[in-house]
py3Dmol code that shows the C-alpha trace and the ligand (Angstrom):
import py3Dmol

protein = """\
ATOM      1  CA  UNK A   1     131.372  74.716  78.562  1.00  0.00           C
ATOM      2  CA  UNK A   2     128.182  74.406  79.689  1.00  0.00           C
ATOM      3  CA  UNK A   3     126.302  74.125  76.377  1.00  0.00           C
ATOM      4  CA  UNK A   4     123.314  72.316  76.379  1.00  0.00           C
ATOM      5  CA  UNK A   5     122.700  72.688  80.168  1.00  0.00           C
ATOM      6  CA  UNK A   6     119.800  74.136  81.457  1.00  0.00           C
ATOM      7  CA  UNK A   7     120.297  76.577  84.552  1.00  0.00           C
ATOM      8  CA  UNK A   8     117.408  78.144  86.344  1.00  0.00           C
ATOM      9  CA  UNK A   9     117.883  80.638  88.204  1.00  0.00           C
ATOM     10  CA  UNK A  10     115.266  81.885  90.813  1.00  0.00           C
ATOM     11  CA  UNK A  11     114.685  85.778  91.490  1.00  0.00           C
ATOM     12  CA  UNK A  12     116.640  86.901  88.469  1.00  0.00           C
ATOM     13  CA  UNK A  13     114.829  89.721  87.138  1.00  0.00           C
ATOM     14  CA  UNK A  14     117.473  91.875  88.440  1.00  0.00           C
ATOM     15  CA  UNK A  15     120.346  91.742  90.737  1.00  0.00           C
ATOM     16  CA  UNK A  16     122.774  89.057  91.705  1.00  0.00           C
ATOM     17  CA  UNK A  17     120.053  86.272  90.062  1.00  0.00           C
ATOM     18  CA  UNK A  18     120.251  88.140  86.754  1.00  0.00           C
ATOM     19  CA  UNK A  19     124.306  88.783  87.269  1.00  0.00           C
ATOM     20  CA  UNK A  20     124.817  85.132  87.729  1.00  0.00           C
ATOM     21  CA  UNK A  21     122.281  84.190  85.025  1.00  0.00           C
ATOM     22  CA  UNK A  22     124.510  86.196  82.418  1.00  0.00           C
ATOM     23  CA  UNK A  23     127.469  84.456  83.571  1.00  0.00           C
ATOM     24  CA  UNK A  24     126.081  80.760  83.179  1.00  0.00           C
ATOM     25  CA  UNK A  25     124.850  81.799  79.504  1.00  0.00           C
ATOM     26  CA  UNK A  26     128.725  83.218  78.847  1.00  0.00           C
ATOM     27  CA  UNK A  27     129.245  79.821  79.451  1.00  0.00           C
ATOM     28  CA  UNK A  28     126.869  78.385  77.182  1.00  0.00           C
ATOM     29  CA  UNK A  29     123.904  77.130  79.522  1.00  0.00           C
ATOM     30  CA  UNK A  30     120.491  77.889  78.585  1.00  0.00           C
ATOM     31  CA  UNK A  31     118.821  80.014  81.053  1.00  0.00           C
ATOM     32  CA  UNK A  32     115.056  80.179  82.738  1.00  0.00           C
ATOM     33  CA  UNK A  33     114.847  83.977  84.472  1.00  0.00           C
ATOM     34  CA  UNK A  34     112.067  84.559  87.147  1.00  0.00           C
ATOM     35  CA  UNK A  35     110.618  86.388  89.503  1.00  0.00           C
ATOM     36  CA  UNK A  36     106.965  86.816  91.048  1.00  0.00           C
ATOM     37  CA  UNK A  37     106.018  89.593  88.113  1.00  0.00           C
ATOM     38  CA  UNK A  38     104.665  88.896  84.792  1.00  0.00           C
ATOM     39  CA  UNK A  39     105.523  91.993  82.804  1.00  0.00           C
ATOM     40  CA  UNK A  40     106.588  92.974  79.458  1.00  0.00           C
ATOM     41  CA  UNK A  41     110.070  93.993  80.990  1.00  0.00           C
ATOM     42  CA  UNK A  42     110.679  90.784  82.344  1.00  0.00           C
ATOM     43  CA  UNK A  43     110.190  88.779  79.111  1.00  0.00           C
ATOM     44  CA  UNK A  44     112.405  91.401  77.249  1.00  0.00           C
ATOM     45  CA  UNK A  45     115.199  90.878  79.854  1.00  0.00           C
ATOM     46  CA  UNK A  46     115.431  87.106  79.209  1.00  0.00           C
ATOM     47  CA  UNK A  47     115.536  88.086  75.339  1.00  0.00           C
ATOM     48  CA  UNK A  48     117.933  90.317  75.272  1.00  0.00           C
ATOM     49  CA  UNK A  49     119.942  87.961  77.953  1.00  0.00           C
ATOM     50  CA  UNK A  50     119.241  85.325  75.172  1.00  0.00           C
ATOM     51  CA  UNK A  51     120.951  87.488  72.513  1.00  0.00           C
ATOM     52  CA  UNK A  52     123.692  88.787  73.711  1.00  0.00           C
ATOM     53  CA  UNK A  53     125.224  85.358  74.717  1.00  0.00           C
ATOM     54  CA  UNK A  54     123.698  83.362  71.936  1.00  0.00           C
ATOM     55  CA  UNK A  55     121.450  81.088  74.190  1.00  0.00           C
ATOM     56  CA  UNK A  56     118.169  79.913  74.762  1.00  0.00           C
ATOM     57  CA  UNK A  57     116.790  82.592  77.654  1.00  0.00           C
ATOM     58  CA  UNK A  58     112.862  82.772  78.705  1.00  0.00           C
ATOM     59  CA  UNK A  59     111.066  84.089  81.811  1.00  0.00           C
ATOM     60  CA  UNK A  60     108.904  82.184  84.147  1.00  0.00           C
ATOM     61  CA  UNK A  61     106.731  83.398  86.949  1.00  0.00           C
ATOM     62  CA  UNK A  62     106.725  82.288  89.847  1.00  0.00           C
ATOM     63  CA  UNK A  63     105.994  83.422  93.150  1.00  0.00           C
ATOM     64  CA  UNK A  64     108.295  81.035  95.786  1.00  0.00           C
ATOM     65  CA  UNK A  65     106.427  82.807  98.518  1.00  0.00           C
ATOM     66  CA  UNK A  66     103.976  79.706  97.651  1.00  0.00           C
ATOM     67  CA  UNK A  67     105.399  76.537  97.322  1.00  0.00           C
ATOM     68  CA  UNK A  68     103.019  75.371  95.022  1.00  0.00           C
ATOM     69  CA  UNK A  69     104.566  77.954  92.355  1.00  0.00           C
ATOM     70  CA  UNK A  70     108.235  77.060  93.742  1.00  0.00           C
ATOM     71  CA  UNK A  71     107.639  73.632  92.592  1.00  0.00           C
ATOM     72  CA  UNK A  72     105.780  74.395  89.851  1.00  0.00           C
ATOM     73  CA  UNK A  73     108.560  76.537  88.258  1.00  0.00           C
ATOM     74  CA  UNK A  74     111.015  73.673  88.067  1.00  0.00           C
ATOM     75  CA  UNK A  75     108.038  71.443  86.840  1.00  0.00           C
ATOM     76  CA  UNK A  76     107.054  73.991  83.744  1.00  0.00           C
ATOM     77  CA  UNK A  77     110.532  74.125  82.947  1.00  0.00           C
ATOM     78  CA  UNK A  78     110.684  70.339  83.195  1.00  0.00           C
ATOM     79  CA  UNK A  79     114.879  69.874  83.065  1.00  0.00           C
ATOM     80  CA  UNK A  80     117.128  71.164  85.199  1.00  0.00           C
ATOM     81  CA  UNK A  81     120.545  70.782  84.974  1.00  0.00           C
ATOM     82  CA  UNK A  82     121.809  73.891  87.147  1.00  0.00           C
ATOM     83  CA  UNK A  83     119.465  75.690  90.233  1.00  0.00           C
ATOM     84  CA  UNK A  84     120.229  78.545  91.896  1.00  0.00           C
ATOM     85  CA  UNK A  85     118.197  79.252  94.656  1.00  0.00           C
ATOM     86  CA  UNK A  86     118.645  82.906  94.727  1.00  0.00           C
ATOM     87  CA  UNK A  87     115.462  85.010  95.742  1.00  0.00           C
ATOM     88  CA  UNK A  88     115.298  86.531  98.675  1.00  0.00           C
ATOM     89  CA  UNK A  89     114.440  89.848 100.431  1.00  0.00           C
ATOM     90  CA  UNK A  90     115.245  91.682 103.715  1.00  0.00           C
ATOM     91  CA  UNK A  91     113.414  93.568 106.480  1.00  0.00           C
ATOM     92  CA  UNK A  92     115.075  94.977 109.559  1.00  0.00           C
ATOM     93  CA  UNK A  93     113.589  95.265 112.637  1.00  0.00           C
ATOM     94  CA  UNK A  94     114.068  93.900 116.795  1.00  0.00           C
ATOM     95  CA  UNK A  95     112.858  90.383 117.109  1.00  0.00           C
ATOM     96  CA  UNK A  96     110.138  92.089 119.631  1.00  0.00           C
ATOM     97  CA  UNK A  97     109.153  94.311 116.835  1.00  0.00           C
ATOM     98  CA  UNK A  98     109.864  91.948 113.757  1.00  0.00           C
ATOM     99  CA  UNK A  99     106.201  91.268 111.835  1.00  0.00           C
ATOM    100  CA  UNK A 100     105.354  87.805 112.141  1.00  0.00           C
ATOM    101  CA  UNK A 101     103.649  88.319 108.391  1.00  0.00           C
ATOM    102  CA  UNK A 102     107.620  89.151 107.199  1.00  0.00           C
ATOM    103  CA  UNK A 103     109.153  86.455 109.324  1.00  0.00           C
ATOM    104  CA  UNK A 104     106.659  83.828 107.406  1.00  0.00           C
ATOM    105  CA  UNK A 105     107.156  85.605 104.386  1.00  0.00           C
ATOM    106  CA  UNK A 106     111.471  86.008 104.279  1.00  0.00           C
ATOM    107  CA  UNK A 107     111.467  81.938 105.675  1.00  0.00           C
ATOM    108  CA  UNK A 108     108.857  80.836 102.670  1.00  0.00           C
ATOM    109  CA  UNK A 109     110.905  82.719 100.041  1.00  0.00           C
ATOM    110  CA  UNK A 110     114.593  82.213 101.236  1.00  0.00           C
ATOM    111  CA  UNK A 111     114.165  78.981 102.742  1.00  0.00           C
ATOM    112  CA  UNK A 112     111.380  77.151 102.180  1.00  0.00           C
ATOM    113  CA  UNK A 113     111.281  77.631  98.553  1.00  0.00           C
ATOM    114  CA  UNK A 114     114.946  76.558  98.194  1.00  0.00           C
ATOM    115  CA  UNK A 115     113.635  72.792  99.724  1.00  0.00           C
ATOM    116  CA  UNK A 116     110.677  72.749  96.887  1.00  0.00           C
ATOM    117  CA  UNK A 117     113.093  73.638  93.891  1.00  0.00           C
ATOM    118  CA  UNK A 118     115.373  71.688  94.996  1.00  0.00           C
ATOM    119  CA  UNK A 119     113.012  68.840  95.464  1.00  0.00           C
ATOM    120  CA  UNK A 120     111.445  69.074  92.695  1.00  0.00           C
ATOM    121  CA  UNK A 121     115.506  69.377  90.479  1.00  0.00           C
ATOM    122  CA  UNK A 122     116.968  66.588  92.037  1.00  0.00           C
ATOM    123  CA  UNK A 123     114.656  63.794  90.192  1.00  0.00           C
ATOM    124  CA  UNK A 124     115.746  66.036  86.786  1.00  0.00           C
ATOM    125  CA  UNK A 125     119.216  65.947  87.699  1.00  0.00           C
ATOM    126  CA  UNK A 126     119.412  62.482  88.475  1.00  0.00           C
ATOM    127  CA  UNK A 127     117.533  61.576  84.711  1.00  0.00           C
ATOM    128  CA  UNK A 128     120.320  63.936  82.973  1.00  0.00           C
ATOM    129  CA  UNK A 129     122.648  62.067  84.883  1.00  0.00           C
ATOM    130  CA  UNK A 130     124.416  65.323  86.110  1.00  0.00           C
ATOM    131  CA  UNK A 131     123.658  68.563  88.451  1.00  0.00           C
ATOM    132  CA  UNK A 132     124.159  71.302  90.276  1.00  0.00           C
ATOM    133  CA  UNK A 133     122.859  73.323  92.885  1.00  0.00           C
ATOM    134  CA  UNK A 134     123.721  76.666  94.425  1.00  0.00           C
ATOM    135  CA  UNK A 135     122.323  78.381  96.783  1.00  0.00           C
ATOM    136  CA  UNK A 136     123.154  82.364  97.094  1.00  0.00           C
ATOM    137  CA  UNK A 137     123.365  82.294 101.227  1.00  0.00           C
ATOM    138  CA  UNK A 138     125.269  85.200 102.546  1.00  0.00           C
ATOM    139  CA  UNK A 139     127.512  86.339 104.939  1.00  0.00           C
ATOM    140  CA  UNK A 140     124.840  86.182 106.802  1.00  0.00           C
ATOM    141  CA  UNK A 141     124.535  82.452 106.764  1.00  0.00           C
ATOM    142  CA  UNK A 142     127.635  82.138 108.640  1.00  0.00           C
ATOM    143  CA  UNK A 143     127.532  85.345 111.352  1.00  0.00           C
ATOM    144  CA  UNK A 144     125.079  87.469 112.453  1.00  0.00           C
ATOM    145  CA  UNK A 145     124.054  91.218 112.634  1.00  0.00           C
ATOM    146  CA  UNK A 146     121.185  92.072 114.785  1.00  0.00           C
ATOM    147  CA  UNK A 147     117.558  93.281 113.724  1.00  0.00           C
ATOM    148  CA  UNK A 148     117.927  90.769 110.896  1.00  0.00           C
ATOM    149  CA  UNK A 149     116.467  87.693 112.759  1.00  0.00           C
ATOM    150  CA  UNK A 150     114.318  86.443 109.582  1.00  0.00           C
ATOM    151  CA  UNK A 151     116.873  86.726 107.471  1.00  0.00           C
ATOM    152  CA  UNK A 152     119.855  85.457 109.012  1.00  0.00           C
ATOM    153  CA  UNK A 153     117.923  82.104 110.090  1.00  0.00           C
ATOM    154  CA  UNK A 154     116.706  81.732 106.685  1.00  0.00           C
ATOM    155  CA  UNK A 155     120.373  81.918 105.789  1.00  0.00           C
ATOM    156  CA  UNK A 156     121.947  79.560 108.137  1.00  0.00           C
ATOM    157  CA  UNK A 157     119.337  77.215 106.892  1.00  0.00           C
ATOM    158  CA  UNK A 158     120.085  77.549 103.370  1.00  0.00           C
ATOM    159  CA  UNK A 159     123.371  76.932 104.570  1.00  0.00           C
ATOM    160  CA  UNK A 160     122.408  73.683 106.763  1.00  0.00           C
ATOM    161  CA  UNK A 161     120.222  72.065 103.888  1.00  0.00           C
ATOM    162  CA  UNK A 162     123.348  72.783 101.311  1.00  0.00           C
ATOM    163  CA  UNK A 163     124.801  70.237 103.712  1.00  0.00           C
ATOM    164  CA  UNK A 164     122.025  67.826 104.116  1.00  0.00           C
ATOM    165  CA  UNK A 165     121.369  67.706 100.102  1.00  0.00           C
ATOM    166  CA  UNK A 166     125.100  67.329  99.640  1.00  0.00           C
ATOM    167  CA  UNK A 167     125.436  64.209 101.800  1.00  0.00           C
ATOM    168  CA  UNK A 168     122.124  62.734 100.171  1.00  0.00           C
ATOM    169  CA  UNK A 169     123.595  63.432  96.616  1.00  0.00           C
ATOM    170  CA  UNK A 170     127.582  62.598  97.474  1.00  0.00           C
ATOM    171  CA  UNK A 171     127.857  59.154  95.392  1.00  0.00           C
ATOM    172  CA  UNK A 172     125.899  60.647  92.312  1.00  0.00           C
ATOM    173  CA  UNK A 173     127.407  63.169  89.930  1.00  0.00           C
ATOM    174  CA  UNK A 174     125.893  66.332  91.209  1.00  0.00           C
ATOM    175  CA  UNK A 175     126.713  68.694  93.518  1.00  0.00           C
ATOM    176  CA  UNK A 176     125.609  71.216  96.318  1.00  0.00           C
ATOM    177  CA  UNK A 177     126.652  74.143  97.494  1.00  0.00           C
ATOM    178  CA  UNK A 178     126.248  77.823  99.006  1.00  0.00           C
ATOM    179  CA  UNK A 179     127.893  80.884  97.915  1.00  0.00           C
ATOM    180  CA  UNK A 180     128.179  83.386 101.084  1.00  0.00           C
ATOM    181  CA  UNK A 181     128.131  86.995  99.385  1.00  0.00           C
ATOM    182  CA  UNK A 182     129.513  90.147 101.717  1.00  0.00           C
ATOM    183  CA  UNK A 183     127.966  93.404 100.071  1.00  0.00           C
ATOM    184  CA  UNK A 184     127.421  93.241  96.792  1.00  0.00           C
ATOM    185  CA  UNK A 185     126.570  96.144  94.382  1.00  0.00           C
ATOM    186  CA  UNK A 186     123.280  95.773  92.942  1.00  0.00           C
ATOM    187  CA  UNK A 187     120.724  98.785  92.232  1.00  0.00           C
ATOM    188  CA  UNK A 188     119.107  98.124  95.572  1.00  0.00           C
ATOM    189  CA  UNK A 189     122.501  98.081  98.011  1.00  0.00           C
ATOM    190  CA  UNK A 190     123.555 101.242  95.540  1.00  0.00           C
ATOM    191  CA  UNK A 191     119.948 102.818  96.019  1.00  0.00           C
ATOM    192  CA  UNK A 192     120.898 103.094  99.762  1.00  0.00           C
ATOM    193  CA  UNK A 193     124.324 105.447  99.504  1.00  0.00           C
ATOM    194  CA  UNK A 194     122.780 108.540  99.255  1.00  0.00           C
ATOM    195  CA  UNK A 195     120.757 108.158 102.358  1.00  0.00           C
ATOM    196  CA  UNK A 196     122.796 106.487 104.375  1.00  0.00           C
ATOM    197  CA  UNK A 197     125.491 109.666 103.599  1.00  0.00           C
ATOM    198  CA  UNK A 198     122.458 111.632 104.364  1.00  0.00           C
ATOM    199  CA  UNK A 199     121.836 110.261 107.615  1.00  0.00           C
ATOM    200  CA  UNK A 200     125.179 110.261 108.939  1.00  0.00           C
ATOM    201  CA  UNK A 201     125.969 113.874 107.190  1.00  0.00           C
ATOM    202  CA  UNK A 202     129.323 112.169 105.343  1.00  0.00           C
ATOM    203  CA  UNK A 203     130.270 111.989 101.748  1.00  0.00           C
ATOM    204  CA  UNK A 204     129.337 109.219  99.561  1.00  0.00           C
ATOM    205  CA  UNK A 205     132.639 107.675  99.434  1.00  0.00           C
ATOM    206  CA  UNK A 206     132.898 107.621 103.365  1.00  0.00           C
ATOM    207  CA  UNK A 207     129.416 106.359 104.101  1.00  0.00           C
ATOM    208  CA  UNK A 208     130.394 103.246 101.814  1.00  0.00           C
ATOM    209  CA  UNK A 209     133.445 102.692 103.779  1.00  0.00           C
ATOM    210  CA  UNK A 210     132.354 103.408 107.315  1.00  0.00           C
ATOM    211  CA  UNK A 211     128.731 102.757 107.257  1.00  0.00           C
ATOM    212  CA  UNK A 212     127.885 100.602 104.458  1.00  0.00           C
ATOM    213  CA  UNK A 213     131.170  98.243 104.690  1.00  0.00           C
ATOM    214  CA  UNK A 214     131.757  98.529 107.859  1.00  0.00           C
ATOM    215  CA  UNK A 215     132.466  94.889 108.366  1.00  0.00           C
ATOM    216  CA  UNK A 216     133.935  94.175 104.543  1.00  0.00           C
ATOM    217  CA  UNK A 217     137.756  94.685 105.387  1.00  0.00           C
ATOM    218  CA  UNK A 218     138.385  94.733 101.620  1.00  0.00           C
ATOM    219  CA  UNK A 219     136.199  98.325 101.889  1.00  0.00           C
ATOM    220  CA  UNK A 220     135.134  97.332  98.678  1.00  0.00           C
ATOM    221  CA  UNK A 221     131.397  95.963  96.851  1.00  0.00           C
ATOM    222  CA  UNK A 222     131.401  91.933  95.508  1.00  0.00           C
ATOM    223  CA  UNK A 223     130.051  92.447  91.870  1.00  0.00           C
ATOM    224  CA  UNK A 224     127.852  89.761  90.542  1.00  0.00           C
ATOM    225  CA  UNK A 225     129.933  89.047  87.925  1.00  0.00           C
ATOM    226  CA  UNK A 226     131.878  88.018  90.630  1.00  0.00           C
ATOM    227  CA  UNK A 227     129.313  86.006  92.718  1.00  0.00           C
ATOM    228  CA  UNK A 228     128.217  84.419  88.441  1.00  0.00           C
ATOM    229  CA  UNK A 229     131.881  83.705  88.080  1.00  0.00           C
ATOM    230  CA  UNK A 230     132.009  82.051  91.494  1.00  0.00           C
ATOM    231  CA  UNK A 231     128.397  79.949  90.098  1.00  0.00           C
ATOM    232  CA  UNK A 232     130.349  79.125  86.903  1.00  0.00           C
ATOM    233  CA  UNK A 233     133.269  77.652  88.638  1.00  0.00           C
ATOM    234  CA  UNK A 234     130.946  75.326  91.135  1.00  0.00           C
ATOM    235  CA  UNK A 235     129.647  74.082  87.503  1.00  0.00           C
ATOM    236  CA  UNK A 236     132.797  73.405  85.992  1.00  0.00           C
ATOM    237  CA  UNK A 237     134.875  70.305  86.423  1.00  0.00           C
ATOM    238  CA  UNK A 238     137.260  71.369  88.420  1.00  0.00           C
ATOM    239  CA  UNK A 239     134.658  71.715  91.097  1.00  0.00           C
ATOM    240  CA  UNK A 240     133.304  68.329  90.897  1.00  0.00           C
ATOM    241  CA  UNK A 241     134.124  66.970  94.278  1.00  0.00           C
ATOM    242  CA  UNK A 242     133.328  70.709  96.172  1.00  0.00           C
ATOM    243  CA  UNK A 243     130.165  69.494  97.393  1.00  0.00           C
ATOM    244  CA  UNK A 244     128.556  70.367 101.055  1.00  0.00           C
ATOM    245  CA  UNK A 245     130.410  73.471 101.571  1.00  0.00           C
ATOM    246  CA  UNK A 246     130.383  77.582 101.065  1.00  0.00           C
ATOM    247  CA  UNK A 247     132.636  79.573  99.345  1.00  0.00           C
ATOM    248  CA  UNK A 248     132.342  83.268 100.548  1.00  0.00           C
ATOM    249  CA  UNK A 249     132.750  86.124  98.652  1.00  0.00           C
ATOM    250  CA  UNK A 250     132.864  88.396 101.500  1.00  0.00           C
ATOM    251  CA  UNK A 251     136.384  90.869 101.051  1.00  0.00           C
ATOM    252  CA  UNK A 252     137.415  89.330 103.799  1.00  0.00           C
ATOM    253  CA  UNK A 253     133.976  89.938 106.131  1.00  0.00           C
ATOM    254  CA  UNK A 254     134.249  86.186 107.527  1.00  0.00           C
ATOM    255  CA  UNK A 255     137.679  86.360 108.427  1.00  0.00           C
ATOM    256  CA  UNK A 256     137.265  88.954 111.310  1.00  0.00           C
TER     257      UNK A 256
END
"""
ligand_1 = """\
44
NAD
P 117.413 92.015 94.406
O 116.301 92.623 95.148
O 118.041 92.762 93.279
O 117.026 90.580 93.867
C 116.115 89.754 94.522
C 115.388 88.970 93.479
O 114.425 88.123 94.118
C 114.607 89.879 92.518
O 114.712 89.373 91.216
C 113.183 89.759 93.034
O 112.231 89.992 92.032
C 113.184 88.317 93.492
N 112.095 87.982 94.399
C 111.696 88.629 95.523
N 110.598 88.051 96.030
C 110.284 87.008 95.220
C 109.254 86.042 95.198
N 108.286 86.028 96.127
N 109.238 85.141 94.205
C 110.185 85.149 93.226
N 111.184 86.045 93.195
C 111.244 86.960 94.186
O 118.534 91.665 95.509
P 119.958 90.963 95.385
O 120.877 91.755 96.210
O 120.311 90.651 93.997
O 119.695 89.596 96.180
C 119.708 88.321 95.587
C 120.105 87.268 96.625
O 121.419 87.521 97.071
C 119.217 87.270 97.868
O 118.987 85.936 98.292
C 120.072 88.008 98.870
O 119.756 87.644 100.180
C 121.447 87.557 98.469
N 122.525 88.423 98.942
C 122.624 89.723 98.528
C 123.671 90.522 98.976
C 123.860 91.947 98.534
O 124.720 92.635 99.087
N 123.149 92.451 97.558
C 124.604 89.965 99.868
C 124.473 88.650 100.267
C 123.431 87.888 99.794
"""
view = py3Dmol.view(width=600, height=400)
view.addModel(protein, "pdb")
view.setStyle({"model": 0}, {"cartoon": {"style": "trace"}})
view.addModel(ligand_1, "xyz")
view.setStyle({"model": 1}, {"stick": {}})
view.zoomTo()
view.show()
């Protein structure tokens, strides 16, 4: 169990972030939600979190585009037992097209931010004597797609610093790694299927499996309950020496 841990999770007013939140606090941790918004909504999402699995649940704001805030989430919170660095967003476009204003702002959020939490955990972590981080990467920290230049190189560096913190942690009693979601369904992937059937004048169910998945051989969505379950596992025991590594969660996607 993972009572009396504290997990914070970052970008987890919605999505995978608040997916893997509710898993941790099935497992007893106390949660910190956040996101870059400070709205009612957002408070009553950590309460609710709270009382449905009997933990202690708030929100912070923070926005990780500025590292000053990145570091100063983990610093209001002031323990940290469990980080996931999980914010992130997307923009597709040509590298000779791509806005250098996105390509600052998908590195700050998705990569840079993920070095200040993590900086600012590890001294935490190392006073409670225990830790864990996990980074959401993606498939897309391990291949590439085109017109996604921003955010597959913030990917593969989440992916490269899971390694570097790993080896600077190894003889201490924490742990780092990256999960490497495929597609997973969350209300923005979902928000897509209509237009993308739309566009390519095919039913739903065939723009999920041709378009959409197109390079998820198990033609079906990751949930996050899946990608918290995976989270929950990299906290447990049994994971203790997986440290340095990805586990992807990809129906297969990697394997092609
Ligand atoms: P989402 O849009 O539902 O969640 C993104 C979260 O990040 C939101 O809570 C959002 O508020 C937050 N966020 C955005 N900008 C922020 C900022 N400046 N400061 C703080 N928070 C910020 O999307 P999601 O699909 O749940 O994505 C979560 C993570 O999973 C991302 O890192 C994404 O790259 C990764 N991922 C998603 C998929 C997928 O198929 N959905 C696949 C692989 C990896």
């Amino acid at each position: 169990s993972l009572k009396g841990k504290t997990a914070i999770i970052t970008g987890s007013n919605s999505g995978i972030g608040l997916g893997v939140a509710h898993e941790l606090a099935r497992a007893g941790a106390d949660v910190v939600l956040n996101s870059f918004t400070d709205r009612e909504e957002d408070h009553q999402i950590a309460k609710d979190l709270g009382a449905e699995h009997g933990v202690t649940a708030r929100y912070v704001k923070g926005d990780l585009s500025k590292p000053e805030e990145a570091r100063g989430l983990i610093e209001t919170v002031g323990a940290c037992d469990i980080l996931v660095n999980n914010a992130g967003i997307q923009h597709v476009a040509p590298i000779q097209d791509f806005p250098t204003e996105k390509w600052d702002q998908i590195i700050a959020i998705m990569l840079s931010a993920a070095f200040h939490t993590t900086a600012a955990a590890l001294p935490l972590m190392r006073k409670a004597g225990w830790g864990r981080v996990v980074n959401i990467a993606s498939a897309h920290g391990l291949t590439a797609s085109p017109y996604k230049v921003a955010y597959v190189s913030a990917k593969h560096g989440v992916v490269g610093m899971t390694k570097v913190v790993a080896l600077e942690t190894a003889k201490e009693p924490i742990t780092v790694n990256a999960i490497c979601p495929g597609y997973v369904k969350t209300p923005l992937v979902e928000a897509q299927i209509p237009d993308t059937a739309k566009e390519y004048d095919m039913s739903e169910e065939e723009a999920v499996e041709q378009v959409i998945l197109a390079r998820q051989p198990s033609k079906e969505f990751a949930t996050t309950e899946q990608i918290g379950g995976t989270a929950v596992f990299l906290c447990s025991d049994a994971a203790a020496q997986i440290t340095g590594t990805t586990i992807s969660v990809d129906g297969g996607w990697t394997a092609l």
